[in-house]
C-alpha positions, -999 to 999 in steps of 0.1 A, spaced: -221 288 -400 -218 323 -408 -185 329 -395 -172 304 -416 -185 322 -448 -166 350 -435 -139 334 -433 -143 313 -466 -148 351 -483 -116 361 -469 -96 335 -482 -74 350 -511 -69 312 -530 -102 297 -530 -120 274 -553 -136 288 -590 -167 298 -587 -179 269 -612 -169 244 -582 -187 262 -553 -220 257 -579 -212 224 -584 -208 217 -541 -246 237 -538 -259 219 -565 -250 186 -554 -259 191 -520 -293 202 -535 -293 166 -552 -290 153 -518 -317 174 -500 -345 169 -526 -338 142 -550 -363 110 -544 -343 86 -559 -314 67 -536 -291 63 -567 -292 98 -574 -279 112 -535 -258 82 -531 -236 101 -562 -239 132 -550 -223 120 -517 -199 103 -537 -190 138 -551 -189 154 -522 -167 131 -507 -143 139 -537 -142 176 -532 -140 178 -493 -102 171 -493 -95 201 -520 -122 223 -509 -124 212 -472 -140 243 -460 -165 249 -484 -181 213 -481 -178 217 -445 -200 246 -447 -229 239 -472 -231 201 -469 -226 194 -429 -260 197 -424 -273 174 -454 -246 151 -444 -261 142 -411 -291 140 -422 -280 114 -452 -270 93 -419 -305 99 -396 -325 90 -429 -304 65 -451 -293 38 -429 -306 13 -447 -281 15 -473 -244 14 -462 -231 26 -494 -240 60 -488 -238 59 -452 -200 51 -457 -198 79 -482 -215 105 -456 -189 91 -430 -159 95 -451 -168 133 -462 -171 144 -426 -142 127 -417 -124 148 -451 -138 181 -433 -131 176 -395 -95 158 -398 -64 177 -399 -45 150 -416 -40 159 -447 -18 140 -473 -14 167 -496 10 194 -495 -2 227 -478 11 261 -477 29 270 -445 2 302 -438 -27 276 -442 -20 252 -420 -28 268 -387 -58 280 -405 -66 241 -412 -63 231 -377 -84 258 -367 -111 243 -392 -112 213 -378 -117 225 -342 -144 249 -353 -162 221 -376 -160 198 -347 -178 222 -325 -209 225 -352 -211 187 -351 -210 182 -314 -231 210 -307 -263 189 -314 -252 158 -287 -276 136 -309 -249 135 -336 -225 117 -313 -249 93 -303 -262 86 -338 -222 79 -348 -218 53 -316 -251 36 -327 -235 35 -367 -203 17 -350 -228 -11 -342 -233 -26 -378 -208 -48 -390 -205 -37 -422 -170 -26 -430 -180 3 -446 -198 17 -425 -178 10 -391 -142 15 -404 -152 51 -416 -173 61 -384 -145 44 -358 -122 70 -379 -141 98 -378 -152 98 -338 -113 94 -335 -113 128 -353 -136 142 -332 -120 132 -300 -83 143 -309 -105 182 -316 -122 186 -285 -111 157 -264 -132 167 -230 -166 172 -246 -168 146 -269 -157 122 -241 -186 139 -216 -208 132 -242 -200 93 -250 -198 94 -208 -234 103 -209 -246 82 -236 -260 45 -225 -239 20 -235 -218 45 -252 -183 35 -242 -196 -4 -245 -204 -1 -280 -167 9 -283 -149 -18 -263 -164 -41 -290 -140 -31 -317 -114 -50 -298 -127 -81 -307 -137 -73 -345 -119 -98 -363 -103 -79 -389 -74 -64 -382 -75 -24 -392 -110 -19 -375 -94 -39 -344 -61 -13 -346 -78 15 -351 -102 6 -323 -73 4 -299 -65 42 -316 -98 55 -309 -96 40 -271 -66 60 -262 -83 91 -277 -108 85 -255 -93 72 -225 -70 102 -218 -71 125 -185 -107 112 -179 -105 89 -149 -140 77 -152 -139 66 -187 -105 51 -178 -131 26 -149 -155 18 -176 -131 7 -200 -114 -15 -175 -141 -32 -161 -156 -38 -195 -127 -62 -197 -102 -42 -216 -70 -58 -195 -79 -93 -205 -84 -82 -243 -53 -59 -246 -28 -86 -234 -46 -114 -253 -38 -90 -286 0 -81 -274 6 -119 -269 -12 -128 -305 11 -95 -324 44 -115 -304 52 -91 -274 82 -71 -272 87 -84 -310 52 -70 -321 49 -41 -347 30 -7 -341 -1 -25 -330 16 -34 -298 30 -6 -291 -3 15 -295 -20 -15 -271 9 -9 -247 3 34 -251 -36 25 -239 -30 1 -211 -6 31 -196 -33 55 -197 -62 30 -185 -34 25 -151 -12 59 -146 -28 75 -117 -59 54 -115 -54 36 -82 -87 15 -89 -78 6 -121 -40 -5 -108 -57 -24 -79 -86 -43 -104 -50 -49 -130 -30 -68 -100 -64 -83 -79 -70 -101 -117 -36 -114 -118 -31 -95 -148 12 -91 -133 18 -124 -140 8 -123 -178 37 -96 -181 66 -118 -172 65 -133 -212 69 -97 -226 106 -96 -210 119 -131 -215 146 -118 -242 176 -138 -233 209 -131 -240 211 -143 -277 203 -108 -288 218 -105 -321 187 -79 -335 176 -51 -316 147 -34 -338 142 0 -334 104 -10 -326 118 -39 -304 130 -13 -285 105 11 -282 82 -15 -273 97 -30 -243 108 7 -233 70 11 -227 65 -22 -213 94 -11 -186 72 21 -182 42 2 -172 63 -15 -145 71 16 -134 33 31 -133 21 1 -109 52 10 -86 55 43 -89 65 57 -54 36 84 -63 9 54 -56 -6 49 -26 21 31 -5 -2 -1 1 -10 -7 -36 27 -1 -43 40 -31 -17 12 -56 -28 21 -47 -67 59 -56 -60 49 -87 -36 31 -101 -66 58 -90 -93 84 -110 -70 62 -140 -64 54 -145 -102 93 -143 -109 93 -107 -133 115 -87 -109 138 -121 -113 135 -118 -148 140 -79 -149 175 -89 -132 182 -114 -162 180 -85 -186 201 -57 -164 228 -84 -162 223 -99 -198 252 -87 -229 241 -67 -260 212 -47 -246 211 -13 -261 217 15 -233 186 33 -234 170 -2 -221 194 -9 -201 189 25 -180 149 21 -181 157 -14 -168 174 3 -139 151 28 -131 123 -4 -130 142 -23 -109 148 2 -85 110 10 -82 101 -26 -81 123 -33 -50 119 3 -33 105 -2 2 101 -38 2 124 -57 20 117 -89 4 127 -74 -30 156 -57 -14 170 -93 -4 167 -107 -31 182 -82 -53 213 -81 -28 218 -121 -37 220 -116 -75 253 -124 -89 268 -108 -127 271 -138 -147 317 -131 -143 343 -152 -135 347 -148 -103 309 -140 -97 301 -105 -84 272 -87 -67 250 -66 -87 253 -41 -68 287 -36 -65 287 -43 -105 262 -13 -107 282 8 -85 316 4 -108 296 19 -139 281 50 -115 316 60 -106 332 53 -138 333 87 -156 335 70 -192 297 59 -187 269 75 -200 257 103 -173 220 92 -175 234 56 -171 249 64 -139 220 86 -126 198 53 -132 225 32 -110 225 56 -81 188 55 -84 190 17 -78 211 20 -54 191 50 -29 160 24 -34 180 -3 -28 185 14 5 154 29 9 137 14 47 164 -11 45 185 -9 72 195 -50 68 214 -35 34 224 0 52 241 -24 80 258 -45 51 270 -12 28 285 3 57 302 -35 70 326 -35 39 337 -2 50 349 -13 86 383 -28 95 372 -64 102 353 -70 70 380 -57 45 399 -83 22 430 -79 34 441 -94 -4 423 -69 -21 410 -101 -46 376 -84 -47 366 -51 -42 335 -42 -20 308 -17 -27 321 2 9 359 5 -13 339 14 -43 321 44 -27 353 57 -10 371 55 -41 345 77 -58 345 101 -30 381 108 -31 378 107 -73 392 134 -95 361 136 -113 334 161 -96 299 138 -105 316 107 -88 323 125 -58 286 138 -56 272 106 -67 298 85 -38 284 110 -14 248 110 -21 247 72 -19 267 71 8 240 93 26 217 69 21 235 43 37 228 65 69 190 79 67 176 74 97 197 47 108 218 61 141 235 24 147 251 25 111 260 66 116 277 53 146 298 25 130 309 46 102 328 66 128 349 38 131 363 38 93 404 45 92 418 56 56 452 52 46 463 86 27 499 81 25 524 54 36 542 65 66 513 87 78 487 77 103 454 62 88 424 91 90 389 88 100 364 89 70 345 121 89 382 141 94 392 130 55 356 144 44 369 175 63 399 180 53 387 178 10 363 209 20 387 225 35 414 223 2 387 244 -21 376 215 -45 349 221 -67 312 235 -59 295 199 -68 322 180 -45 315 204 -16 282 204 -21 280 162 -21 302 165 13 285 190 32 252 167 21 269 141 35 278 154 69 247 168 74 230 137 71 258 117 91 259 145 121 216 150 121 204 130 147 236 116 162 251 135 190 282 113 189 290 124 155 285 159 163 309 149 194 337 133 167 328 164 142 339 193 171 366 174 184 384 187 151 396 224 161 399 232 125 364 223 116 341 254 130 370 281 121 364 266 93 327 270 88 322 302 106 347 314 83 327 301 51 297 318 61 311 351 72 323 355 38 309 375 13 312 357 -18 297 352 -52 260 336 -65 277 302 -70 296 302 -33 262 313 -14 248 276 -18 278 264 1 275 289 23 242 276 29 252 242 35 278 251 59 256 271 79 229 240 81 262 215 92 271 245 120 234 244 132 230 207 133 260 211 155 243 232 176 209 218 175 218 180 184 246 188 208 251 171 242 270 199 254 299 171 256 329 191 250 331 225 268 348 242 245 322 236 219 293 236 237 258 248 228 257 281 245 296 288 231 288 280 198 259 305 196 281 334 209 304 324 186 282 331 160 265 357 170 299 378 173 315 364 142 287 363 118 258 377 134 221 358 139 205 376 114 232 371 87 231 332 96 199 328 94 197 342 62 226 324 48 212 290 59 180 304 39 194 301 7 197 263 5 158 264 1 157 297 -21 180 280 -48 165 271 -82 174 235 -86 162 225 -49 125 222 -54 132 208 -89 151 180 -65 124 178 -39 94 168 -65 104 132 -74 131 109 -55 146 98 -90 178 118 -97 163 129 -134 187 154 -145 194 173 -180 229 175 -176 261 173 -146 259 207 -138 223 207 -126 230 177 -102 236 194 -69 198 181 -44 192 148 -36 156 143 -29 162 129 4 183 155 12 153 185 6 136 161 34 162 170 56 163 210 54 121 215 51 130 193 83 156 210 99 154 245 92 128 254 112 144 239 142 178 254 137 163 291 134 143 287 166 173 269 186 196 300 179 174 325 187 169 303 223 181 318 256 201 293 277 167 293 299 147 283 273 174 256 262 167 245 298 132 244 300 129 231 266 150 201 280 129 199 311 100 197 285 117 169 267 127 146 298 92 149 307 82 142 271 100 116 273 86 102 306 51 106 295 59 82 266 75 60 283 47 58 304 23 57 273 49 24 264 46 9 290 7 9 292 7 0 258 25 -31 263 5 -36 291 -27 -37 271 -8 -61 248 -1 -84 277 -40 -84 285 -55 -88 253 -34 -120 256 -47 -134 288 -79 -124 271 -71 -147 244 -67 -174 270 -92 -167 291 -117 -166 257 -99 -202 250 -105 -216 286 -141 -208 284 -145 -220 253 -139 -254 261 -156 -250 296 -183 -248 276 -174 -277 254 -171 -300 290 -203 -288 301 -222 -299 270 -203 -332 272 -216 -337 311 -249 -326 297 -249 -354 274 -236 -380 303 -263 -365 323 -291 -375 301 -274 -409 292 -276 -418 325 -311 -406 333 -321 -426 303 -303 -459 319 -318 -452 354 -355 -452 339 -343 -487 320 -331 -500 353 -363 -488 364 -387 -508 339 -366 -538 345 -373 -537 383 -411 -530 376 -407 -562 353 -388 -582 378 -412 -571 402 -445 -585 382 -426 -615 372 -421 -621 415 -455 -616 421 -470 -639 397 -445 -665 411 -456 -657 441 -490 -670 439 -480 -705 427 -460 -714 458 -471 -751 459 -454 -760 424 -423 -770 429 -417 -765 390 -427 -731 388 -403 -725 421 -374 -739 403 -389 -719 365 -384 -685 390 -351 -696 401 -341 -698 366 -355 -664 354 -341 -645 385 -301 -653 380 -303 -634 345 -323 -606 355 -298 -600 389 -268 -604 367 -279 -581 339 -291 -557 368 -259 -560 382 -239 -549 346 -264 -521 346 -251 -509 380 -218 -514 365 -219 -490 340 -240 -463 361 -211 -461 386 -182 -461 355 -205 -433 344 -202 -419 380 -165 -420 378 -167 -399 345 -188 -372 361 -164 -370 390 -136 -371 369 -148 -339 346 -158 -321 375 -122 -322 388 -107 -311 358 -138 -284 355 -119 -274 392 -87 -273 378 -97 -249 350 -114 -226 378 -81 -226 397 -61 -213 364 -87 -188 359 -84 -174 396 -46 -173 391 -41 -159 356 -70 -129 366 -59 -101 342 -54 -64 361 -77 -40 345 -59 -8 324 -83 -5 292 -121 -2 283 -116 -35 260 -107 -51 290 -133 -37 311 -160 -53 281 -143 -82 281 -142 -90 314 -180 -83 315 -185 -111 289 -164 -135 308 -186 -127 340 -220 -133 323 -203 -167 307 -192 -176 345 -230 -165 353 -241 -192 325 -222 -220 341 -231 -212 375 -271 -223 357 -258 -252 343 -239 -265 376 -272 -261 395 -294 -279 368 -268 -306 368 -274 -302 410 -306 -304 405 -303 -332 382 -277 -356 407 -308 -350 435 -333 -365 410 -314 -391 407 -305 -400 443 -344 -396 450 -347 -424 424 -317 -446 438 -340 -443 469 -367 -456 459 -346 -485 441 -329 -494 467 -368 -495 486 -383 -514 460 -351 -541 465 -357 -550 496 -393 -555 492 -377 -581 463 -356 -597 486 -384 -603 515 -400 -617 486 -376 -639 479 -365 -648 511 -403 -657 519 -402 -682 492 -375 -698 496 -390 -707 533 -421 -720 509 -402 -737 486 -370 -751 492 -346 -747 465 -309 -766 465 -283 -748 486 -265 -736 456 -289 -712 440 -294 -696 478 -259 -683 482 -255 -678 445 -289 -652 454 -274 -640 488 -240 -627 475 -257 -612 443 -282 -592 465 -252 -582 490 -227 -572 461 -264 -549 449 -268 -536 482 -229 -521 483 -230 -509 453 -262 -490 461 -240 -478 485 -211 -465 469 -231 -448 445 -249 -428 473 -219 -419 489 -203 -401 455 -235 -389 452 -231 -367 482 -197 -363 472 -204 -347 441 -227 -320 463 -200 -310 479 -184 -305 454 -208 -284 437 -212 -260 465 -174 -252 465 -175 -244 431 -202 -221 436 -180 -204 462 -154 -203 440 -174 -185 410 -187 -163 437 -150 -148 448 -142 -142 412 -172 -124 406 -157 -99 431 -129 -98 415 -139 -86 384 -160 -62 397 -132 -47 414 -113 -47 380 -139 -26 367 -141 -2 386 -99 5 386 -105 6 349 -130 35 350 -103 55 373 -74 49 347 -100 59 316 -104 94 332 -66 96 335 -66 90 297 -91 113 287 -74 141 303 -42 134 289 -65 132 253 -77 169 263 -42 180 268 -28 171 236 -61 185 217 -51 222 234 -20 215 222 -26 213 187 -51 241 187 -23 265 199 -4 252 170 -27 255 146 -35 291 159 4 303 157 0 286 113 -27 308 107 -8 335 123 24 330 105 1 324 74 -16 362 75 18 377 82 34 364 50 1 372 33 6 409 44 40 412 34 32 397 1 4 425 -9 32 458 5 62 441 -15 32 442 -48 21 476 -36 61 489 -34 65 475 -73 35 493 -85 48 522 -71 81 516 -88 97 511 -53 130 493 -57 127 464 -34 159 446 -31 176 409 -39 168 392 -10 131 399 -10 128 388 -43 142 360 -39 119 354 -5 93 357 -27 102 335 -52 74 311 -64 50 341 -62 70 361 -86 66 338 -112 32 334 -106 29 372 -113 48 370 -146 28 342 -157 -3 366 -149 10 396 -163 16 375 -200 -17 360 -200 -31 397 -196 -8 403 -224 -19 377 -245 -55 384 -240 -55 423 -249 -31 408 -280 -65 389 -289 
């Protein structure tokens, strides 16, 4: 406080000394006076002079003003009053006019008064708990004020409301206030708080802020909305720009979908507001933050799967192909589109299929590609298209393969009805106009990154320069233009061209030296010594000569890799080269190009990198230095080390694809066992079935065999003879459909167990060989399985010997029956009819009996070759074990070779690292000394230049304070 008396001393127009009595004695009224009446009109006073004598209430009444709002909440009158008087002192937005000199003194004020109120973190905490009553007067004023404080000292005040419980809850509930200006300024106060603090940005999302933000941008009408959607639109940005969690929780709640609506303009477009427009220019830019290439690449491809599937990139296509759509929408539409399909290849395909709505239809692409080569367009218009066009192209090589079609002989039109986007990109290449030619070149470049087929085809393309003359290749016609002297940004789009055709394509390089005129040519370029403006091409033409070098099959013995490095080494010299390639990556606009992949430039002239291209050189560079500084022995052993390289991977490939094959027939052999185990429960189940039918059949011969016994004794009664003879027909007969369906059941077993066989044969043949530890523990699972059903198959042994014990005895306890019987039919004669009937049933019992033993012994047999059988394969595996232990030591030294490997790298970077360090601190030491050092070293040093000058101001601006 007592600076600010200072400074209100100071001040050479400041307030009659009647008013500064009038601000002490009323904030005396509100420190002692008793009666509520009595401070509530002091407040009100106060609150009248804070605007004219803003720093002199700030001062005196601060203090009783925060205490008017710890003691008087009861009455909201005077709270409101006490809410509007700090919001006078700590805003900056004044209404009235102010002199010129005062109004950094202003701003000042309402930093330093913020500090004093923030200083004590209870004050923050007792505004959030004033925003909780409903009372307009009271909320309005305090949502207003915390504003304020957060547009003064952002980072605290938001560290403090992080701290706070419930803090940033109390102010998500704004959003649903029903009136209007609490609700807007709410959504004001939320990007105040929101910005550059991830964690805040997490609270307020999860407290629901998506749903409530788009259910308020539907209500205000979208893109036709006022300010309050646009300031909706300004937070949802800052809740999802680089907050991949937030991005993630936007697209998992399906939130995408509800932006579709906010696009559906049509083309009936007669009024194009100027808030229409800046509206859906931020609703484009929030496309663009949930796509951005700078997001993690998996939350980028789902983002753009789910924009496609709920039909916005379809409806992003209506507008870039719609009439009467201003240009500044039209470009951000671009620039979306091109992000929403970059490095997805369903996205890609469809955006190849959409048509301009013309007579005869066209392809938007080649649509798009007329307005980037047409010179009468607007030049951020046609940055935008070539844009769409490298993302178009971007991991596509389907598209690459169908750019460079339309350039070969058999796809041409030969009516020249329509033109392709192949003719389209030639004719800009061979323009008049400079940015066509760089902009043709560019995109033709990125027909061919990373894609050697397509590099390949586009050898095949024939021009026609002239009638009369032979047709030219496209390479020898790119050639000839760089040889003529065009301009720098023409040359510079070629030589970025052929460097990205020849890298990585020996054949190209092959077609490229076959030319005689073409490394005259570029030895001549770089030998040069030419201007600031030539040394860039000089540059370039040094990077296409050691690409030359560098991916040369020594094809052509004239231009062979040893040649060309004498040839340069006589003719230019090694060091010269090397330094001349250097200044590709020591020129100002190329790490401006090699931030971002969006051609985003000010004006033509600065359009000279493509992003891609940067790629490239970091890429190349390196490589091209070490390879002319290479002995022809160390070119030879270098290709001894690759063919081995290159053996060792395909080794690696061909394991690889061996572990694929076995984690199949793992698969299978996972499946087969699976539904072994399903048969064995099933012949578990029959198993018990039948046991449960033998003891029936059992009980029923007990019963039979009381009911003979009893008859037995009444012999001399003919009627109980003849009551017997009509009991024992039913019981043979039902004994005898019992036996029936113990040998169908029989049958079943036997049938199972040969299909159980079967399955044991497939498994012996399709025995996986061992190569991998997940083999090795999978096999060991399939062994203790095999050792499971080699249990079952002997309790189900075990089982078939019960039962043949029991058919034993059955059979026993039958021909005790039949004595019986036999016995009393000698006692009692019964008609002839019922004695045969009796024979043939007891004969047809006794073969069965029969049968049933005979499969019985079968079915041991049986059982006994399949435990052979389980036996041999149980040798097997272990034999596949142990070959899998041998080839696991193999890896592991292979593993130990590469990790040396990398630690000698890492050892030469550190290296490198202290050397540059070291010639940093003498090139410092030589300027303090006033040592001149020359051009090239400064620019070597470059980036830490700058970062010297920006030390040596901020020194200056400190001793300046």
């Amino acid at each position: 406080m007592n600076f600010l008396r200072g400074v209100m001393g100071g001040q050479s127009a400041g307030p009659q000394h009647t008013e500064a009595e009038t601000i002490q004695k009323l904030c005396d009224r509100v420190a002692s006076s008793t009666l509520l009446d009595d401070r509530r009109d002091a407040v009100r006073a106060l609150k009248s002079l804070s605007k004219k004598y803003r720093l002199e209430v700030g001062i005196q009444a601060m203090e009783h003003l925060i205490r008017v709002l710890q003691t008087d909440r009861s009455d909201s009158e005077i709270i409101g009053y006490a809410l509007d008087t700090l919001y006078n002192i700590i805003s900056n937005d004044e209404e009235e006019e102010v002199e010129e000199n005062s109004t950094r003194q202003s701003e000042d004020l309402g930093s330093q008064f913020t500090e004093i109120f923030i200083k004590q973190q209870e004050n923050v905490t007792l505004l959030l708990s004033l925003l909780e009553e409903f009372d307009f007067h009271v909320r309005w004023p305090g949502v207003k004020l915390l504003t304020s404080l957060l547009k003064q000292l952002g980072p605290q005040v938001q560290q403090i409301i992080l701290v706070s419980p419930m803090g940033v809850s109390r102010l998500m509930d704004l959003l649903a206030d029903s009136r209007e200006v609490i609700r807007n300024d709410g959504v004001l106060l939320l990007q105040a708080l929101t910005r550059s603090n991830g964690a805040i940005q997490k609270i307020v999302a999860f407290e629901n802020a998506f749903e409530r933000l788009l259910d308020i941008i539907t209500e205000e009408g979208n893109s036709d909305g006022g300010i309050v959607v646009e300031d909706c639109l300004i937070l949802l940005q800052n809740l999802l720009k680089n907050n991949n969690s937030n991005q993630n929780f936007f697209k998992e709640g399906s939130y995408i979908q509800r932006m579709k609506p906010w696009f559906e303009v049509g083309d009936e477009n007669s009024g194009w507001s100027a808030q229409k427009v800046t509206n859906l220019h931020l609703m484009l830019q929030l496309v663009r933050v949930l796509v951005s290439p700078n997001n993690p690449p998996g939350a980028t491809s789902s983002c753009q799967k789910a924009m496609f599937q709920c039909g916005l990139l379809q409806q992003l296509c209506t507008i870039l192909m719609a009439t009467g759509v201003p240009a500044d929408i039209l470009t951000e539409t671009i620039n979306t589109v091109s992000e929403v399909i970059r490095g997805c290849q369903v996205n890609q395909d469809y955006f190849a299929s959409v048509n301009a709505p013309s007579n005869p239809p066209r392809p938007a692409i080649v649509v798009l590609l007329m307005s980037m080569v047409n010179e009468r367009q607007p030049f951020v218009l046609r940055c935008a298209v070539l844009y769409c066009f490298q993302c178009f192209l971007y991991k596509n090589q389907k598209g690459q393969g169908e750019i460079v079609s339309t350039l070969l002989p058999s796809t041409i039109d030969a009516t020249g009805n329509t033109v392709s986007a192949g003719q389209l990109l030639c004719g800009g290449l061979f323009s008049t106009d400079s940015l066509s030619n760089w902009c043709a070149a560019v995109a033709l470049a990125h027909a061919l990154q990373e894609n050697a087929t397509q590099k390949e085809q586009l050898l095949r393309v024939q021009l026609a320069t002239s009638i009369g003359n032979p047709p030219v290749s496209l390479l020898q016609q790119c050639t000839n233009i760089l040889s003529q002297g065009s301009k720098i940004q023409t040359r510079v789009g070629l030589l970025m061209l052929l460097c990205t055709w020849l890298s990585n394509c020996p054949i190209a390089v092959t077609h490229f030296l076959h030319n005689s005129a073409n490394v005259p040519f570029l030895t001549g370029q770089i030998a040069e010594n030419l201007g600031e403006e030539e040394q860039l091409v000089q540059g370039l033409c040094a990077l296409l000569l050691g690409i030359s070098i560098y991916f040369n099959d020594n094809s052509l013995e004239t231009y062979m890799k040893e040649k060309l490095k004498q040839l340069i080494e006589k003719r230019i010299g090694k060091e010269n080269f090397i330094e001349k390639l250097g200044f590709i990556s020591k020129h100002e606009l190329y790490s401006r190009a090699s931030q971002k992949p969006q051609p985003n430039f000010p004006s033509p002239e600065y359009m000279i990198f493509d992003h891609e291209f940067t790629k490239l050189v970091k890429e190349l560079e390196g490589v091209i230095t070490k390879a002319i500084y290479k002995s022809s022995e160390e070119d030879k052993k270098e290709e001894e080390v690759k063919k081995t390289l290159e053996q060792h991977d395909s080794i690696v490939t061909h394991y690889k694809n061996m572990i694929r094959e076995q984690d199949l027939q793992l698969e299978e052999l996972k499946q087969q066992i699976s539904t072994l185990k399903c048969q064995n429960e099933q012949l578990q189940t029959a198993v018990t079935q039948q046991v449960s039918q033998i003891q029936q059949h059992k009980d029923q011969y007990n019963l039979l065999k009381v009911q003979l016994g009893k008859d037995s004794q009444h012999q001399g009664l003919y009627s109980d003879g003849a009551q017997m003879n009509g009991v024992q027909p039913e019981e043979i007969s039902r004994l005898r459909e019992e036996i029936e369906e113990l040998k169908s059941n029989r049958e079943l077993l036997q049938s199972q167990l040969a299909e159980k066989d079967s399955l044991i044969e497939n498994l012996k043949s399709s025995q996986p060989s061992p190569g991998t530890n997940e083999q090795s523990s999978a096999t060991a699972g399939d062994s203790e399985q095999i050792a499971e059903l080699k249990q079952e198959l002997a309790t189900l042994k075990s089982q078939l010997n019960s039962q043949s014990v029991e058919i034993a005895k059955l059979q026993t306890e039958k021909q005790e029956l039949l004595q019986k019987t036999e016995a009393f039919v000698k006692s009692a004669p019964v008609p002839g009819e019922s004695e045969t009937v009796i024979a043939t049933k007891t004969t047809d019992v006794e073969g069965r009996l029969s049968a049933l033993l005979q499969e019985t012994k079968e079915l041991k047999n049986e059982i006994k070759a399949l435990s052979e059988e389980r036996t041999a394969i149980k040798e097997q595996l272990d034999s596949s074990n142990s070959t899998i232990a041998i080839l696991q030591n193999e890896k592991n030294k292979l593993e130990v070779d590469i990790i040396d490997a990398k630690r000698e790298q890492d050892d030469l970077l550190v290296l490198l690292a202290d050397q540059d360090q070291k010639i940093f601190s003498l090139k410092n030491k030589l300027k303090e000394l006033g040592h001149p050092v020359e051009e090239e070293d400064e620019l070597e040093s470059g980036d830490q230049d700058d970062e010297d000058d920006e030390d040596e101001d901020d020194g200056k601006e400190q001793g300046h304070i």
